[in-house]
C-alpha positions as CSV (number, residue, x, y, z in Angstrom):
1,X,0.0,0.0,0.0
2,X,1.5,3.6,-1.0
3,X,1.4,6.4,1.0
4,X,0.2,9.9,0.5
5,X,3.5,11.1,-0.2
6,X,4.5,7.8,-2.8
7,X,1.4,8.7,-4.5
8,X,1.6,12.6,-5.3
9,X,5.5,11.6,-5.8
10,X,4.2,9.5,-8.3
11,X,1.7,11.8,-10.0
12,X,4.4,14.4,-10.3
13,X,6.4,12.1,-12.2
14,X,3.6,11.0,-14.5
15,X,3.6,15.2,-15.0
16,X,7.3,15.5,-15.9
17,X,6.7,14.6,-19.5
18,X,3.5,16.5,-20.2
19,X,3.2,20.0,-22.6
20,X,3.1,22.3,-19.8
21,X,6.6,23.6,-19.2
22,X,5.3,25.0,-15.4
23,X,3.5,22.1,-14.6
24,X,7.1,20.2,-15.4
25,X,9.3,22.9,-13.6
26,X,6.5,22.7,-10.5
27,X,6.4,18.4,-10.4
28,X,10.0,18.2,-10.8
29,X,10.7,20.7,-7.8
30,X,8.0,18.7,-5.6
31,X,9.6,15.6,-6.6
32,X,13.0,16.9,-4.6
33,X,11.0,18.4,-1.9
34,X,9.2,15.1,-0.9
35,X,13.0,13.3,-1.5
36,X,11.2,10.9,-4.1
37,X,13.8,8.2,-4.7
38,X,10.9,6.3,-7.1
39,X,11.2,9.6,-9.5
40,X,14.8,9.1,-9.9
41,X,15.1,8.0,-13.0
42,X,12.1,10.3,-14.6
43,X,13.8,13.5,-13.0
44,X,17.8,11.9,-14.8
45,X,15.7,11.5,-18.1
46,X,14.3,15.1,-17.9
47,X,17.6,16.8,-17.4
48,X,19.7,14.9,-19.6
49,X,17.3,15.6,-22.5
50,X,18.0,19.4,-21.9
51,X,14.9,20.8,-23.7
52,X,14.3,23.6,-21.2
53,X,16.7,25.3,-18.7
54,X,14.4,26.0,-15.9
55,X,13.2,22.1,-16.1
56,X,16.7,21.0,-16.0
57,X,17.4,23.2,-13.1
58,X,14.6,21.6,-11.6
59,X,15.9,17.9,-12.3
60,X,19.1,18.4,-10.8
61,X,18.2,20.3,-8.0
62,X,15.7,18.0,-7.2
63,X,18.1,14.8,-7.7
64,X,20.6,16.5,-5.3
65,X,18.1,18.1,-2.5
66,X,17.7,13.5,-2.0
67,X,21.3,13.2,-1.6
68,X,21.6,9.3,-1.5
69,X,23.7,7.3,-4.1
70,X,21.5,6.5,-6.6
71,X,20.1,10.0,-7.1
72,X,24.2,11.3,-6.4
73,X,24.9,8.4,-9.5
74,X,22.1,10.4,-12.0
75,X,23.6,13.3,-10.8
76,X,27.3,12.4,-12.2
77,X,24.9,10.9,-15.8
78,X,23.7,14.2,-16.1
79,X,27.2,15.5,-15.3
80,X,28.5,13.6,-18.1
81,X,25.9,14.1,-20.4
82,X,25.3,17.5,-20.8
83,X,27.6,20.2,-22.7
84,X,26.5,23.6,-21.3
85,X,28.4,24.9,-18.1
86,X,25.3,25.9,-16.3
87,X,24.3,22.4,-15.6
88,X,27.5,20.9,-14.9
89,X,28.3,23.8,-12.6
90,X,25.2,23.1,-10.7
91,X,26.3,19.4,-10.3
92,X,28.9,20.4,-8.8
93,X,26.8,22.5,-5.8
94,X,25.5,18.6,-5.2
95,X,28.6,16.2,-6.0
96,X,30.8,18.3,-3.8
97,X,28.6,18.3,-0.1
98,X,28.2,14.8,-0.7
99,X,31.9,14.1,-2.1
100,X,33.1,15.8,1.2
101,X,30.5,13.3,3.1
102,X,32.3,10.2,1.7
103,X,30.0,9.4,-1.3
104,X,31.7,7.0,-3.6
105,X,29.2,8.2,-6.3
106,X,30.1,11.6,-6.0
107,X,33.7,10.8,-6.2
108,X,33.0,8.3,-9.1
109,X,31.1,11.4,-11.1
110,X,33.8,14.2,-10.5
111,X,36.8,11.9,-11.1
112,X,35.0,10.6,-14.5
113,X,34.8,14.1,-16.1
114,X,37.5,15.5,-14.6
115,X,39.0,17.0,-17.5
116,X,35.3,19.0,-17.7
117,X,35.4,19.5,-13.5
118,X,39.1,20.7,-13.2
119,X,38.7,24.5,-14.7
120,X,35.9,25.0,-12.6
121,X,36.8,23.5,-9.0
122,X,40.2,25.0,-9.4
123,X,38.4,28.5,-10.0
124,X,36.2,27.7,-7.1
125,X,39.7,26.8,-5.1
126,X,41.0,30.0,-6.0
127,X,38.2,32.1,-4.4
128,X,38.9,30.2,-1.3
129,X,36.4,26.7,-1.6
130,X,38.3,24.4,0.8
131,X,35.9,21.6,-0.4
132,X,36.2,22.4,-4.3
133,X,40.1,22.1,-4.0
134,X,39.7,18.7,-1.5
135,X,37.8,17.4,-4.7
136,X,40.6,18.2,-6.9
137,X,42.8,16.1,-4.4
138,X,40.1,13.3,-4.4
139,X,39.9,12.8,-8.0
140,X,43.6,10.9,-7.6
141,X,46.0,10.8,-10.6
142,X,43.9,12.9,-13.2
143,X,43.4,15.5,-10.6
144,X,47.2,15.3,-10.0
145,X,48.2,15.3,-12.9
146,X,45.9,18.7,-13.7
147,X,47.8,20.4,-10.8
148,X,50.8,19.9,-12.4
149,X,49.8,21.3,-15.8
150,X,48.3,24.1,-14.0
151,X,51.6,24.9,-12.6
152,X,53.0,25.9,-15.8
153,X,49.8,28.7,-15.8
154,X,51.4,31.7,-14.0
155,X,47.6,32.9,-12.5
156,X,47.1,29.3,-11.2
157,X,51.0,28.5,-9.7
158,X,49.6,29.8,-6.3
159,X,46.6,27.6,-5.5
160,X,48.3,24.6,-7.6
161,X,51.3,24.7,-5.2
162,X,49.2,25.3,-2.4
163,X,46.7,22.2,-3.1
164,X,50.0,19.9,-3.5
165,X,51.4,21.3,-0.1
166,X,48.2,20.4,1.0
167,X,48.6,16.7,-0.4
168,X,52.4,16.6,1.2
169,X,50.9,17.7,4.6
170,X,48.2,15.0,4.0
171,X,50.8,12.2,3.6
């Protein structure tokens, strides 16, 4: 038997894929408030296909408001399917709480694209985000291996040395 919240969960799912561009944006955003795990897979499907901004702002936020591995692992899909920096920035806001929290998905997602994730955590390091530059350390060899390219960059010598200090001091 389903429960009052299982069933509006799934009604607003069922609404995800209708005409009405508000009625989306407003199902998607109750799906994350009411932490729908069922929806997972409606609310990956709606941001990956990218059709409307405010929907796939929706999607993700909604995916990381739940903040448990499978909605952290459509998270990371979204991550590595979409090409426009808004979205993949916004992944970040999610992958990187939950990174920090020990999430293997988030790790899995961030270390996967980090050749799209580098530019922007290192930016984020730069303007002082201890947690964007722990995620560059977490990402392991590719992450690494960035720092050391971005030594050779005069504007981001400072916060490369200083995330490898970090690493020694780490060790």
């Amino acid at each position: 038997m389903l429960n009052q919240d299982e069933i509006h969960a799934l009604r607003n799912a069922w609404r995800l894929s209708g005409p009405d561009w508000n009625r989306r944006i407003q199902a998607a955003n109750l799906l994350g408030d009411v932490r729908a795990a069922e929806a997972v897979p409606a609310l990956e499907a709606v941001a990956i296909e990218n059709k409307h901004p405010e929907l796939v702002k929706a999607a993700i936020r909604s995916l990381g408001q739940m903040q448990n591995e499978t909605a952290l692992m459509a998270v990371g899909q979204v991550l590595e399917c979409t090409s426009a920096e808004a979205p993949v920035t916004q992944c970040l806001e999610y992958l990187l709480p939950a990174l920090k929290n020990g999430s293997p998905a988030a790790r899995r997602a961030i270390t996967v694209q980090c050749d799209r994730c580098f530019p922007i955590l290192i930016n984020r390091a730069r303007q002082g985000d201890k947690a964007a530059g722990q995620a560059i350390l977490q990402m392991g060899e590719p992450g690494i291996h960035k720092l050391m390219d971005a030594l050779l960059e005069p504007d981001m010598r400072v916060i490369a040395t200083s995330l490898l200090k970090s690493l020694e001091n780490q060790a």
